[in-house]
C-alpha positions as CSV (number, residue, x, y, z in Angstrom):
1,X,-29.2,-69.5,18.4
2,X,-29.2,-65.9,19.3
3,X,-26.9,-64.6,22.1
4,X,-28.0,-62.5,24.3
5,X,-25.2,-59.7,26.1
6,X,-25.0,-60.1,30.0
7,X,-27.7,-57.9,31.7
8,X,-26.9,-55.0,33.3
9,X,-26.8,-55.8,36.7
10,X,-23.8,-58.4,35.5
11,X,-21.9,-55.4,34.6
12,X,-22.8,-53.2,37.1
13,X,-22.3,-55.8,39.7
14,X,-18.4,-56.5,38.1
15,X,-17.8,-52.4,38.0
16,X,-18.8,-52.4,41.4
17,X,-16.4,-55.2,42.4
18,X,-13.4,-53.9,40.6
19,X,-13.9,-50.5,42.2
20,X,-14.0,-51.8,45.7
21,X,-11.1,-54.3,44.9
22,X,-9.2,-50.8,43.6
23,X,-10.2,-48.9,46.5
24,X,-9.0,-51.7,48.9
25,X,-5.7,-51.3,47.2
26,X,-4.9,-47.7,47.0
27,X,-6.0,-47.3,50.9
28,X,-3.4,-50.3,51.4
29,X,-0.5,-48.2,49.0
30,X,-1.5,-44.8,50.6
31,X,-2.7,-44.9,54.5
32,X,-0.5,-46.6,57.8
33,X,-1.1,-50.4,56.9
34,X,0.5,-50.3,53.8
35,X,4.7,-50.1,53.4
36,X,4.7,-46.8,52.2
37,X,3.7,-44.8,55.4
38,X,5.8,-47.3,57.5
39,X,8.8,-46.7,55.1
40,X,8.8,-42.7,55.8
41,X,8.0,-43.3,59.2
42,X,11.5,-45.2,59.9
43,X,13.4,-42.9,57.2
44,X,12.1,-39.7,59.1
45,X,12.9,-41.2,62.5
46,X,16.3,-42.8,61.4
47,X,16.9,-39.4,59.2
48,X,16.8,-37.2,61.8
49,X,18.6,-39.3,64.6
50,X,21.3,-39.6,62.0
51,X,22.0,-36.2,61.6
52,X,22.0,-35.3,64.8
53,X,24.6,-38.2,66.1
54,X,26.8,-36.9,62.6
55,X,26.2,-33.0,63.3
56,X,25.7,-32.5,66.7
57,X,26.4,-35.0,68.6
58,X,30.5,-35.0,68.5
59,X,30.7,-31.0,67.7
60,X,35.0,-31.1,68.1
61,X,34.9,-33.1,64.8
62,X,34.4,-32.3,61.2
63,X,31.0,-33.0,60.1
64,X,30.2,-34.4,56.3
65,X,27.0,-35.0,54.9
66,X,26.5,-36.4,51.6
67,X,23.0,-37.2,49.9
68,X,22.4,-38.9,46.2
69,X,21.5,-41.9,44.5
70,X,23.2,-45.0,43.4
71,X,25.7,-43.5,42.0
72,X,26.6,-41.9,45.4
73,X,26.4,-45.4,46.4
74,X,29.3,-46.9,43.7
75,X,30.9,-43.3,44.0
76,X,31.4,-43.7,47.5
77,X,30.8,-47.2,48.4
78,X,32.5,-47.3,52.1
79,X,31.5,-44.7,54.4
80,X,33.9,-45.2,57.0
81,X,36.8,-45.9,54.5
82,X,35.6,-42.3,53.3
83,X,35.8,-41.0,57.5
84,X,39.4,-42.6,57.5
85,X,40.5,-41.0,54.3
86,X,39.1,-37.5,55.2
87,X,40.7,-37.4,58.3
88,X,44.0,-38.4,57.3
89,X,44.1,-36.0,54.7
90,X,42.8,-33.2,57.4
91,X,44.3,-34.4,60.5
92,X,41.1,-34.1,61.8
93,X,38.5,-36.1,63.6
94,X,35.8,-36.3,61.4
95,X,31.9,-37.7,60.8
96,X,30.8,-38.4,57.7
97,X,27.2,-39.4,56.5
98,X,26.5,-40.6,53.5
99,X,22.8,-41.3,52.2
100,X,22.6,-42.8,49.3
101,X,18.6,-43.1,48.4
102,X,17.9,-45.0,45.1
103,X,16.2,-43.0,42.3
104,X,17.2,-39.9,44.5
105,X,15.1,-36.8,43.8
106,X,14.0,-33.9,44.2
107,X,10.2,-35.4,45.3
108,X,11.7,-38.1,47.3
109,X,14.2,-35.3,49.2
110,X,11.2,-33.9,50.1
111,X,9.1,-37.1,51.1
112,X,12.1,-37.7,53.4
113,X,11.8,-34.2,54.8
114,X,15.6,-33.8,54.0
115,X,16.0,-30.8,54.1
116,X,13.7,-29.6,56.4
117,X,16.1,-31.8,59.2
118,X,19.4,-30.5,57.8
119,X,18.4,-27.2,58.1
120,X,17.9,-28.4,61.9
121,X,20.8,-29.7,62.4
122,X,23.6,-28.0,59.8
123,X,26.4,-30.4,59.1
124,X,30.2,-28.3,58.5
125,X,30.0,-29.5,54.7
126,X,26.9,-30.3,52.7
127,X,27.1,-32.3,49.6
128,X,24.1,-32.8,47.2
129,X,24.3,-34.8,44.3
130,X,23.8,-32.2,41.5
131,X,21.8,-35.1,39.0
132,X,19.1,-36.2,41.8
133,X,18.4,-33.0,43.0
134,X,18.8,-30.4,40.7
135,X,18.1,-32.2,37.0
136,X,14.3,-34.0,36.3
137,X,13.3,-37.0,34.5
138,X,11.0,-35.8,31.6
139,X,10.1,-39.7,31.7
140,X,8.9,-39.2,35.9
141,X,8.1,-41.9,38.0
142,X,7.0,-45.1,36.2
143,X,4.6,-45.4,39.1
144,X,3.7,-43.4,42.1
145,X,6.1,-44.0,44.9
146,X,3.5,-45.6,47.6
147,X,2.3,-47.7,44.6
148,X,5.7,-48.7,43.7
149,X,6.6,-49.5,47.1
150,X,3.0,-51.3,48.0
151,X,3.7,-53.5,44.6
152,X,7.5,-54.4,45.4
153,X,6.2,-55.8,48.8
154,X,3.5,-57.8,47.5
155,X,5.6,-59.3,45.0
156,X,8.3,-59.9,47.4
157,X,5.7,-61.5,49.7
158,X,4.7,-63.5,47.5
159,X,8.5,-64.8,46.3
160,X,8.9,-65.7,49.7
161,X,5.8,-68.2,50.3
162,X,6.9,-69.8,47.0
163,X,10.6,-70.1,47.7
164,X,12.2,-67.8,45.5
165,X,14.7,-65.2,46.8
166,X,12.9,-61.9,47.1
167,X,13.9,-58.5,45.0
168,X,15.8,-56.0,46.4
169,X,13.8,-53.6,48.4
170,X,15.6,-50.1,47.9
171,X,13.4,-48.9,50.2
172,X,16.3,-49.7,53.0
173,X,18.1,-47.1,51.5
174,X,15.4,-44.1,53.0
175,X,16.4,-45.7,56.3
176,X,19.7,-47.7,56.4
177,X,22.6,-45.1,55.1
178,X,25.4,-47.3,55.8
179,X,24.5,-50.1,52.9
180,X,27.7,-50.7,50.7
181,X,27.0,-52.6,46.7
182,X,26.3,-56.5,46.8
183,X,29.4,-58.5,46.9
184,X,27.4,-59.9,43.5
185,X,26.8,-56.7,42.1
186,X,29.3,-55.2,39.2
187,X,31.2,-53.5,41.2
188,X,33.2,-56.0,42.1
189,X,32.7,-58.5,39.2
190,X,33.4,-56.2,36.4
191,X,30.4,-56.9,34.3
192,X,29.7,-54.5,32.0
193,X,25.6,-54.1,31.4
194,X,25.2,-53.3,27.4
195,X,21.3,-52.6,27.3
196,X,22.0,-50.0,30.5
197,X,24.5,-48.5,28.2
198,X,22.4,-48.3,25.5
199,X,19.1,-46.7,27.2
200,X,21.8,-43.9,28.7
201,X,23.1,-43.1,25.1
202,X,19.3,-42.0,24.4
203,X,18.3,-41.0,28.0
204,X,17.4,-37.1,28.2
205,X,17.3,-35.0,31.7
206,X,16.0,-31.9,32.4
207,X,17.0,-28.2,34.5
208,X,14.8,-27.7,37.4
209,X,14.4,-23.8,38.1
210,X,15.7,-22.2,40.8
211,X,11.7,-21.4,41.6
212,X,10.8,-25.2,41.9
213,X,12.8,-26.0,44.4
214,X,11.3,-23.8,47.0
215,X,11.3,-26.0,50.1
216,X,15.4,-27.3,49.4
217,X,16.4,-22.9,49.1
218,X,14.5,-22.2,52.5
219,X,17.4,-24.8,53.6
220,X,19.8,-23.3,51.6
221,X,18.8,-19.9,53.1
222,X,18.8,-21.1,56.7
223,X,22.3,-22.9,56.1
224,X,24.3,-19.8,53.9
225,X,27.1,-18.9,56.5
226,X,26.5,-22.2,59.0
227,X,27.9,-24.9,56.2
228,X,30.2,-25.3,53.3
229,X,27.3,-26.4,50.7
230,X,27.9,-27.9,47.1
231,X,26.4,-29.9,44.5
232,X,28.2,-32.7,43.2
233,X,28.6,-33.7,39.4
234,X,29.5,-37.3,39.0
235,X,31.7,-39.3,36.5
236,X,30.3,-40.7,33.9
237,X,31.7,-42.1,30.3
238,X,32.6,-39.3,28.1
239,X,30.3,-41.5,25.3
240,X,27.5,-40.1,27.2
241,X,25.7,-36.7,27.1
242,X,27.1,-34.6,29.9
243,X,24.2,-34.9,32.7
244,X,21.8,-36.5,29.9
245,X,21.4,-32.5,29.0
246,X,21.6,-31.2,25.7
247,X,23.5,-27.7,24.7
248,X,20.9,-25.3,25.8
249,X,20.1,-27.3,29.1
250,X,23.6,-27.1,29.7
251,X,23.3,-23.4,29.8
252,X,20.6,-23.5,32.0
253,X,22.4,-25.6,34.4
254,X,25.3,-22.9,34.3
255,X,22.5,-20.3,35.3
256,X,21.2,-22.3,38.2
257,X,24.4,-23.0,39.5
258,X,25.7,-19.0,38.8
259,X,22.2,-18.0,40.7
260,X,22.9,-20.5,43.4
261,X,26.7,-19.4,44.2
262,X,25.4,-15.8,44.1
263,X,22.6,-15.9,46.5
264,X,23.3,-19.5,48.6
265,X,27.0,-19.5,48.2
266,X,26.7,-22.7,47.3
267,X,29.9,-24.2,44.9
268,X,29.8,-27.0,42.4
269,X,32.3,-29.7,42.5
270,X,32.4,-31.2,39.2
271,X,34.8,-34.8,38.3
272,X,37.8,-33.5,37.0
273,X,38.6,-35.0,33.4
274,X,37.1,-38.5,32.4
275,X,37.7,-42.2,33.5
276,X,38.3,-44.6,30.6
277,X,34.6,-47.2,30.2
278,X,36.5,-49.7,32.2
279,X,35.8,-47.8,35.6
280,X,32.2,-48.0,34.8
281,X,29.5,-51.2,35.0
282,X,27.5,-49.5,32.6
283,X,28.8,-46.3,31.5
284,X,27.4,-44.5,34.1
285,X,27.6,-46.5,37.9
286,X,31.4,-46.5,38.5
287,X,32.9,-49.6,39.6
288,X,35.5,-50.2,42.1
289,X,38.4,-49.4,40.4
290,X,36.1,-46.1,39.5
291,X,35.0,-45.8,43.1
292,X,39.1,-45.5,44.2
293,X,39.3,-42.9,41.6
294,X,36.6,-40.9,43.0
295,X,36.6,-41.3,46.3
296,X,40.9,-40.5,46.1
297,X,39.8,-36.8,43.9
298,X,36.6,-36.1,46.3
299,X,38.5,-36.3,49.9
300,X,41.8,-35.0,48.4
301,X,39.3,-31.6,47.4
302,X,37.5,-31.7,50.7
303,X,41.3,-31.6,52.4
304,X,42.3,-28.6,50.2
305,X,38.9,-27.0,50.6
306,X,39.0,-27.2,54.5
Protein backbone atom coordinates (compact mmCIF):
# COMPACT_ATOMS: atom_id res chain seq x y z
CA UNK A 1 0.00 0.00 0.00
CA UNK A 2 1.54 3.35 -0.84
CA UNK A 3 1.39 6.20 1.75
CA UNK A 4 0.55 9.20 0.86
CA UNK A 5 2.24 12.54 3.04
CA UNK A 6 -0.62 14.81 4.64
CA UNK A 7 -1.68 17.51 2.16
CA UNK A 8 -0.79 20.76 2.51
CA UNK A 9 -3.49 22.36 3.99
CA UNK A 10 -2.84 19.67 7.02
CA UNK A 11 0.38 21.40 7.55
CA UNK A 12 -0.49 24.70 6.88
CA UNK A 13 -3.55 24.37 8.97
CA UNK A 14 -1.04 22.87 12.20
CA UNK A 15 1.61 26.01 11.36
CA UNK A 16 -1.15 28.13 11.64
CA UNK A 17 -2.38 26.73 15.02
CA UNK A 18 1.03 26.60 16.67
CA UNK A 19 1.64 30.22 15.67
CA UNK A 20 -1.53 31.52 17.19
CA UNK A 21 -1.17 29.10 20.29
CA UNK A 22 2.60 31.01 20.43
CA UNK A 23 1.27 34.32 19.93
CA UNK A 24 -1.44 33.79 22.65
CA UNK A 25 1.37 33.00 24.90
CA UNK A 26 3.99 35.64 24.41
CA UNK A 27 1.01 38.44 24.65
CA UNK A 28 0.16 36.56 28.09
CA UNK A 29 4.37 36.65 29.14
CA UNK A 30 4.72 40.27 27.77
CA UNK A 31 1.45 42.68 28.10
CA UNK A 32 -0.69 43.55 31.64
CA UNK A 33 -2.59 40.09 31.98
CA UNK A 34 0.35 38.23 32.36
CA UNK A 35 2.59 38.09 35.84
CA UNK A 36 5.32 39.84 34.48
CA UNK A 37 3.79 43.45 34.06
CA UNK A 38 1.94 42.94 37.36
CA UNK A 39 5.25 41.91 39.03
CA UNK A 40 7.03 45.40 38.05
CA UNK A 41 4.07 47.16 38.66
CA UNK A 42 4.09 46.23 42.57
CA UNK A 43 8.12 46.25 42.70
CA UNK A 44 8.00 49.89 41.20
CA UNK A 45 5.19 50.97 43.51
CA UNK A 46 6.57 49.18 46.60
CA UNK A 47 10.33 50.29 45.39
CA UNK A 48 9.71 53.65 45.54
CA UNK A 49 7.53 53.91 48.69
CA UNK A 50 10.29 51.99 50.31
CA UNK A 51 12.81 54.39 49.79
CA UNK A 52 11.17 57.19 50.55
CA UNK A 53 9.79 55.80 54.14
CA UNK A 54 13.91 54.61 54.55
CA UNK A 55 15.44 57.97 53.08
CA UNK A 56 13.15 60.57 53.62
CA UNK A 57 10.72 59.95 55.69
CA UNK A 58 12.67 59.89 59.27
CA UNK A 59 15.53 62.43 57.92
CA UNK A 60 17.21 62.73 61.97
CA UNK A 61 18.27 59.04 61.37
CA UNK A 62 20.99 57.27 59.48
CA UNK A 63 19.80 56.05 56.27
CA UNK A 64 21.16 52.48 54.71
CA UNK A 65 20.36 51.07 51.55
CA UNK A 66 21.64 47.83 50.48
CA UNK A 67 20.69 46.01 47.06
CA UNK A 68 21.96 42.32 45.84
CA UNK A 69 21.06 38.93 45.30
CA UNK A 70 20.73 35.89 47.50
CA UNK A 71 23.76 36.20 48.75
CA UNK A 72 22.73 39.56 50.21
CA UNK A 73 19.95 37.63 51.37
CA UNK A 74 22.26 34.78 53.50
CA UNK A 75 24.85 37.73 54.00
CA UNK A 76 22.43 39.67 55.69
CA UNK A 77 19.53 37.59 56.55
CA UNK A 78 17.75 39.95 59.32
CA UNK A 79 17.19 43.42 58.40
CA UNK A 80 16.22 44.73 61.56
CA UNK A 81 18.85 42.67 63.52
CA UNK A 82 21.23 44.61 60.96
CA UNK A 83 19.14 48.29 62.12
CA UNK A 84 19.86 47.24 65.80
CA UNK A 85 23.46 46.33 65.24
CA UNK A 86 24.27 49.57 63.20
CA UNK A 87 22.88 51.73 65.69
CA UNK A 88 24.50 50.34 68.58
CA UNK A 89 27.72 50.50 67.06
CA UNK A 90 26.84 54.33 65.99
CA UNK A 91 24.71 55.47 68.72
CA UNK A 92 22.60 56.52 66.18
CA UNK A 93 18.99 56.03 65.08
CA UNK A 94 19.16 54.44 61.96
CA UNK A 95 16.98 52.97 58.73
CA UNK A 96 18.25 50.36 56.98
CA UNK A 97 16.83 48.72 53.68
CA UNK A 98 17.85 45.84 52.36
CA UNK A 99 16.75 44.45 48.91
CA UNK A 100 17.75 41.40 48.19
CA UNK A 101 16.32 40.52 44.47
CA UNK A 102 17.19 36.86 43.27
CA UNK A 103 19.48 36.62 40.21
CA UNK A 104 20.17 40.33 40.87
CA UNK A 105 21.51 42.22 37.81
CA UNK A 106 22.38 44.72 36.11
CA UNK A 107 19.05 44.21 33.59
CA UNK A 108 16.84 43.48 36.34
CA UNK A 109 18.30 46.84 38.37
CA UNK A 110 17.09 48.43 35.57
CA UNK A 111 13.58 46.64 35.05
CA UNK A 112 13.06 47.69 38.65
CA UNK A 113 13.94 51.28 37.83
CA UNK A 114 16.51 51.17 40.79
CA UNK A 115 18.31 53.47 40.20
CA UNK A 116 16.38 55.92 38.59
CA UNK A 117 14.32 56.06 42.29
CA UNK A 118 17.48 56.14 44.38
CA UNK A 119 18.77 58.89 42.60
CA UNK A 120 15.18 60.39 43.76
CA UNK A 121 15.41 59.80 46.92
CA UNK A 122 19.47 59.53 48.03
CA UNK A 123 19.82 57.26 51.07
CA UNK A 124 23.16 58.49 53.58
CA UNK A 125 24.95 55.15 52.48
CA UNK A 126 24.49 53.22 49.27
CA UNK A 127 25.57 49.64 49.11
CA UNK A 128 25.55 47.67 45.80
CA UNK A 129 26.47 44.24 45.61
CA UNK A 130 29.65 44.46 43.41
CA UNK A 131 28.81 40.51 41.64
CA UNK A 132 25.02 41.47 40.50
CA UNK A 133 25.76 44.64 39.36
CA UNK A 134 28.93 45.15 38.09
CA UNK A 135 30.11 41.40 36.83
CA UNK A 136 27.85 39.53 33.72
CA UNK A 137 26.92 35.98 33.17
CA UNK A 138 28.53 34.95 29.78
CA UNK A 139 25.83 32.03 30.18
CA UNK A 140 22.72 35.19 30.41
CA UNK A 141 19.41 34.50 31.25
CA UNK A 142 18.30 30.82 30.65
CA UNK A 143 15.06 32.44 29.57
CA UNK A 144 13.70 35.87 29.16
CA UNK A 145 12.50 37.30 32.38
CA UNK A 146 8.62 37.75 31.50
CA UNK A 147 8.86 34.23 30.04
CA UNK A 148 10.50 32.93 33.10
CA UNK A 149 8.09 34.55 35.25
CA UNK A 150 4.91 33.70 32.93
CA UNK A 151 6.26 29.83 33.05
CA UNK A 152 6.95 29.75 37.03
CA UNK A 153 3.20 30.88 37.40
CA UNK A 154 1.74 28.48 35.22
CA UNK A 155 3.50 25.77 36.69
CA UNK A 156 2.81 26.87 40.07
CA UNK A 157 -0.89 27.10 38.99
CA UNK A 158 -0.99 24.07 38.06
CA UNK A 159 0.76 22.43 41.38
CA UNK A 160 -1.82 23.96 43.22
CA UNK A 161 -5.12 22.41 41.42
CA UNK A 162 -3.23 19.08 41.75
CA UNK A 163 -2.25 19.34 45.41
CA UNK A 164 1.32 19.65 45.42
CA UNK A 165 3.10 22.57 47.23
CA UNK A 166 3.92 25.23 44.71
CA UNK A 167 7.68 26.48 43.87
CA UNK A 168 9.08 29.36 45.19
CA UNK A 169 8.19 32.41 43.42
CA UNK A 170 11.36 34.77 43.79
CA UNK A 171 9.45 37.19 42.20
CA UNK A 172 8.41 38.43 45.96
CA UNK A 173 11.73 39.45 46.23
CA UNK A 174 11.22 42.61 43.46
CA UNK A 175 8.44 43.63 45.91
CA UNK A 176 8.75 42.23 49.49
CA UNK A 177 12.46 43.38 50.87
CA UNK A 178 11.96 42.26 54.23
CA UNK A 179 11.91 38.22 53.32
CA UNK A 180 14.56 36.45 55.63
CA UNK A 181 15.92 32.40 54.30
CA UNK A 182 13.26 29.37 54.88
CA UNK A 183 13.45 28.07 58.25
CA UNK A 184 14.10 24.66 55.79
CA UNK A 185 16.65 26.22 53.78
CA UNK A 186 20.56 25.59 54.58
CA UNK A 187 21.05 28.12 56.41
CA UNK A 188 19.91 26.93 59.25
CA UNK A 189 20.24 23.03 58.62
CA UNK A 190 23.77 23.06 57.67
CA UNK A 191 23.43 21.11 54.50
CA UNK A 192 26.04 21.39 52.33
CA UNK A 193 24.88 21.27 48.34
CA UNK A 194 27.84 19.23 46.44
CA UNK A 195 26.58 19.64 42.73
CA UNK A 196 26.14 23.67 43.59
CA UNK A 197 29.71 23.42 44.60
CA UNK A 198 30.69 21.76 41.75
CA UNK A 199 28.99 24.01 38.92
CA UNK A 200 30.76 27.19 40.93
CA UNK A 201 34.34 25.43 40.61
CA UNK A 202 33.67 25.79 36.71
CA UNK A 203 31.41 28.83 36.69
CA UNK A 204 33.04 31.96 34.74
CA UNK A 205 31.74 35.78 35.20
CA UNK A 206 32.50 38.63 33.30
CA UNK A 207 33.58 42.76 33.77
CA UNK A 208 30.94 45.02 32.58
CA UNK A 209 32.48 48.41 31.32
CA UNK A 210 32.11 51.41 32.85
CA UNK A 211 30.25 52.41 29.31
CA UNK A 212 27.48 49.79 29.77
CA UNK A 213 26.23 50.77 32.60
CA UNK A 214 25.04 54.12 31.50
CA UNK A 215 21.65 54.50 33.25
CA UNK A 216 23.27 53.10 37.02
CA UNK A 217 26.48 56.29 36.50
CA UNK A 218 23.64 58.98 35.71
CA UNK A 219 22.71 57.83 39.46
CA UNK A 220 26.05 57.68 40.45
CA UNK A 221 26.49 61.21 39.01
CA UNK A 222 23.31 62.63 40.58
CA UNK A 223 24.29 60.94 44.06
CA UNK A 224 28.52 61.95 44.18
CA UNK A 225 28.49 64.27 47.25
CA UNK A 226 24.63 63.45 48.55
CA UNK A 227 25.67 59.62 49.74
CA UNK A 228 28.44 57.48 50.89
CA UNK A 229 28.24 54.86 47.87
CA UNK A 230 30.19 51.36 47.62
CA UNK A 231 30.10 48.17 46.06
CA UNK A 232 30.23 45.22 48.01
CA UNK A 233 32.36 42.01 47.45
CA UNK A 234 31.04 38.97 49.19
CA UNK A 235 32.61 35.90 50.99
CA UNK A 236 32.94 33.10 49.27
CA UNK A 237 35.25 29.78 49.69
CA UNK A 238 38.74 30.49 48.95
CA UNK A 239 38.42 26.95 46.62
CA UNK A 240 36.59 29.14 44.34
CA UNK A 241 37.82 31.64 41.68
CA UNK A 242 37.72 35.14 43.19
CA UNK A 243 34.29 36.67 41.65
CA UNK A 244 34.19 33.58 39.08
CA UNK A 245 36.98 35.98 37.18
CA UNK A 246 40.00 34.88 35.90
CA UNK A 247 43.63 36.92 36.12
CA UNK A 248 42.98 39.36 33.39
CA UNK A 249 39.18 40.01 34.44
CA UNK A 250 40.51 40.65 37.72
CA UNK A 251 42.49 43.53 36.34
CA UNK A 252 39.72 44.77 34.71
CA UNK A 253 37.64 44.82 37.69
CA UNK A 254 40.59 46.85 39.46
CA UNK A 255 40.15 49.37 36.52
CA UNK A 256 36.35 49.78 36.92
CA UNK A 257 36.53 50.14 40.38
CA UNK A 258 39.86 52.73 40.13
CA UNK A 259 37.56 54.71 37.29
CA UNK A 260 34.63 54.49 39.65
CA UNK A 261 36.42 55.94 43.00
CA UNK A 262 37.97 58.63 40.65
CA UNK A 263 34.97 60.02 39.00
CA UNK A 264 31.83 58.65 41.41
CA UNK A 265 33.81 58.45 44.61
CA UNK A 266 32.48 55.44 44.98
CA UNK A 267 34.70 52.78 47.52
CA UNK A 268 34.72 49.05 47.39
CA UNK A 269 34.28 47.07 50.54
CA UNK A 270 35.70 43.83 50.00
CA UNK A 271 35.37 40.61 52.93
CA UNK A 272 38.34 40.78 54.78
CA UNK A 273 40.31 37.30 54.74
CA UNK A 274 38.29 33.96 54.12
CA UNK A 275 35.76 31.93 56.21
CA UNK A 276 36.63 28.16 56.45
CA UNK A 277 33.73 25.86 53.85
CA UNK A 278 31.77 25.32 56.97
CA UNK A 279 30.25 28.89 56.94
CA UNK A 280 29.06 28.21 53.49
CA UNK A 281 25.84 25.85 52.18
CA UNK A 282 27.55 25.59 49.04
CA UNK A 283 30.74 27.28 48.87
CA UNK A 284 29.35 30.33 47.89
CA UNK A 285 25.72 31.27 49.98
CA UNK A 286 27.02 31.74 53.56
CA UNK A 287 25.12 30.12 56.21
CA UNK A 288 24.22 31.32 59.57
CA UNK A 289 27.26 30.94 61.35
CA UNK A 290 28.70 32.80 57.99
CA UNK A 291 25.88 35.32 58.04
CA UNK A 292 27.18 36.35 62.04
CA UNK A 293 30.54 36.59 60.57
CA UNK A 294 29.47 38.99 57.96
CA UNK A 295 27.01 40.90 59.18
CA UNK A 296 29.49 41.41 62.70
CA UNK A 297 32.70 42.78 59.86
CA UNK A 298 29.99 44.81 57.56
CA UNK A 299 28.26 47.01 60.61
CA UNK A 300 31.57 47.09 62.62
CA UNK A 301 33.01 49.05 58.99
CA UNK A 302 29.93 51.04 58.50
CA UNK A 303 30.53 52.30 62.37
CA UNK A 304 34.13 53.19 61.64
CA UNK A 305 33.30 54.58 58.30
CA UNK A 306 30.55 56.97 59.72
Amino acid sequence: MQEHAPPLKVWAFTALAAFILLSLFLSYCYTGIGPYVKVLRESNSSLEKALIENNVKDTSALSVVVIGSSLLERALPDPKDVERAISEKTQKPVRFLRLSVYYMSMDIAERMKFFEYIAKHPPDYLFLENIGINLDDPLGEALPVPIDAALLHLRNEFRFKTGLPPHENYYNRWSQFDLTPAPTSSFFNFEFDSSSYKFFLTKKMLVRKVSENEIANKAYAALKGKAKVFFLGMPQSDKLPPEFLDAEAIGELASVMKTYKENYDIGFWKYPGVMPDSCFSDGFHVNQPGAKKYQDWFVSQLAVTE
